[in-house]
TIFIBA-879334 format. One record per residue (C-alpha): residue number from 1; x, y, z. Coordinates in steps of 0.001 Angstrom, whole numbers, always signed. Each point is the difference from the previous one (the first is absolute). Layout:
@n NUM&c1 X&c2 Y&c3 Z
...
END
This chain:
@n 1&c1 +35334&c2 +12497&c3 -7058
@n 2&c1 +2289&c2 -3056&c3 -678
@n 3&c1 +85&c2 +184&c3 -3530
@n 4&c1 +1200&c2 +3876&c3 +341
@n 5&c1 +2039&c2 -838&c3 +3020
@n 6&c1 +1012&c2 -3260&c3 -82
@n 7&c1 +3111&c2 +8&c3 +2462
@n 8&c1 -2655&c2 +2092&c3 +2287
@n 9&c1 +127&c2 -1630&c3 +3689
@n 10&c1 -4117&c2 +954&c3 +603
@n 11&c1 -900&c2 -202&c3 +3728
@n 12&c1 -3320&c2 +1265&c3 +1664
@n 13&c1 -1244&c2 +1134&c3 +3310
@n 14&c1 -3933&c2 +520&c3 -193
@n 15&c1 -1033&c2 +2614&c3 +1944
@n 16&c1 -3227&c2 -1080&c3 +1650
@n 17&c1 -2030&c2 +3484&c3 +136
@n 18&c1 +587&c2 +682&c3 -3598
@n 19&c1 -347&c2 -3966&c3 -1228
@n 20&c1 -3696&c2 -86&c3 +2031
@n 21&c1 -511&c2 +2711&c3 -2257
@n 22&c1 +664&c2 -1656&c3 -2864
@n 23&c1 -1298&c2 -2553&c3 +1163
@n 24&c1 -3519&c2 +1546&c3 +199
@n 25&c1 -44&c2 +1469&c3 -4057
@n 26&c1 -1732&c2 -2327&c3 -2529
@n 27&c1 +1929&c2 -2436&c3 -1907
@n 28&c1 -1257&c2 +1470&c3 -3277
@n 29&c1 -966&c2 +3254&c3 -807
@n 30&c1 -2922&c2 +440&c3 -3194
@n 31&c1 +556&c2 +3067&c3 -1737
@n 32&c1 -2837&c2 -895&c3 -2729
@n 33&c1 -1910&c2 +2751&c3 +1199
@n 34&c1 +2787&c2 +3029&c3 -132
@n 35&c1 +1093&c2 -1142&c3 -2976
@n 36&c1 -4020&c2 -42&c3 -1876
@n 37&c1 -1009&c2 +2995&c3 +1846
@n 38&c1 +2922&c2 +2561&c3 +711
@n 39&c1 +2115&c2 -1395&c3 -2582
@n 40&c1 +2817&c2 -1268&c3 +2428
@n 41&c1 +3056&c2 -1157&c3 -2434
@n 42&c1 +2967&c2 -893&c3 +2899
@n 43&c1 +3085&c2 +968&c3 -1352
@n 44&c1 +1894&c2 -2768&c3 +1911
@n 45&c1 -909&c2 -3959&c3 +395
@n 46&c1 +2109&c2 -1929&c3 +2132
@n 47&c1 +2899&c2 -902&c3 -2562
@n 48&c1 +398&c2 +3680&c3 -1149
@n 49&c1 +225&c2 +1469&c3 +3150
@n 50&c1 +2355&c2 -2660&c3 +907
@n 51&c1 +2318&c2 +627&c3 -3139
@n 52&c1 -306&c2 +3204&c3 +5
@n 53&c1 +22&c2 +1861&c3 +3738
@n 54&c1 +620&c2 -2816&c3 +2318
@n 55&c1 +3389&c2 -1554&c3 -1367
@n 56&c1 +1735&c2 +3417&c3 -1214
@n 57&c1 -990&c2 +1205&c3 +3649
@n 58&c1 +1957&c2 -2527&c3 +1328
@n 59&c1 +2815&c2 -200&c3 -2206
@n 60&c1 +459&c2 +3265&c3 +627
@n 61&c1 +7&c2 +10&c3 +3587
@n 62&c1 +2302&c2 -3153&c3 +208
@n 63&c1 +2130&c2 +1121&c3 -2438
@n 64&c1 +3725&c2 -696&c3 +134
END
């Protein structure tokens, strides 16, 4: 988010129901299986969805 927003002032308030979710879900997620058996192709990783929904969405939103 800093390098897209680098003049961004980023401040948090963790809500405590939804973090002891989070909380609870594994740190890593193994999607050998899907991918061998039902032939599971994400069409997103981490940087894509990043570059591609997350930072339009919120230039858009904050937009000037």
């Amino acid at each position: 988010m800093r390098e897209a927003f680098p003049q961004a002032q980023i401040t948090t308030k963790v809500d405590e129901k939804r973090q002891g979710i989070v909380d609870s879900w594994p740190a890593e997620v193994d999607d050998t299986a899907a991918r061998r058996d039902w032939g599971f192709a994400p069409r997103y990783d981490l940087t894509r969805a990043f570059c591609e929904y997350l930072i339009p969405t919120i230039r858009q939103r904050y937009a000037r």
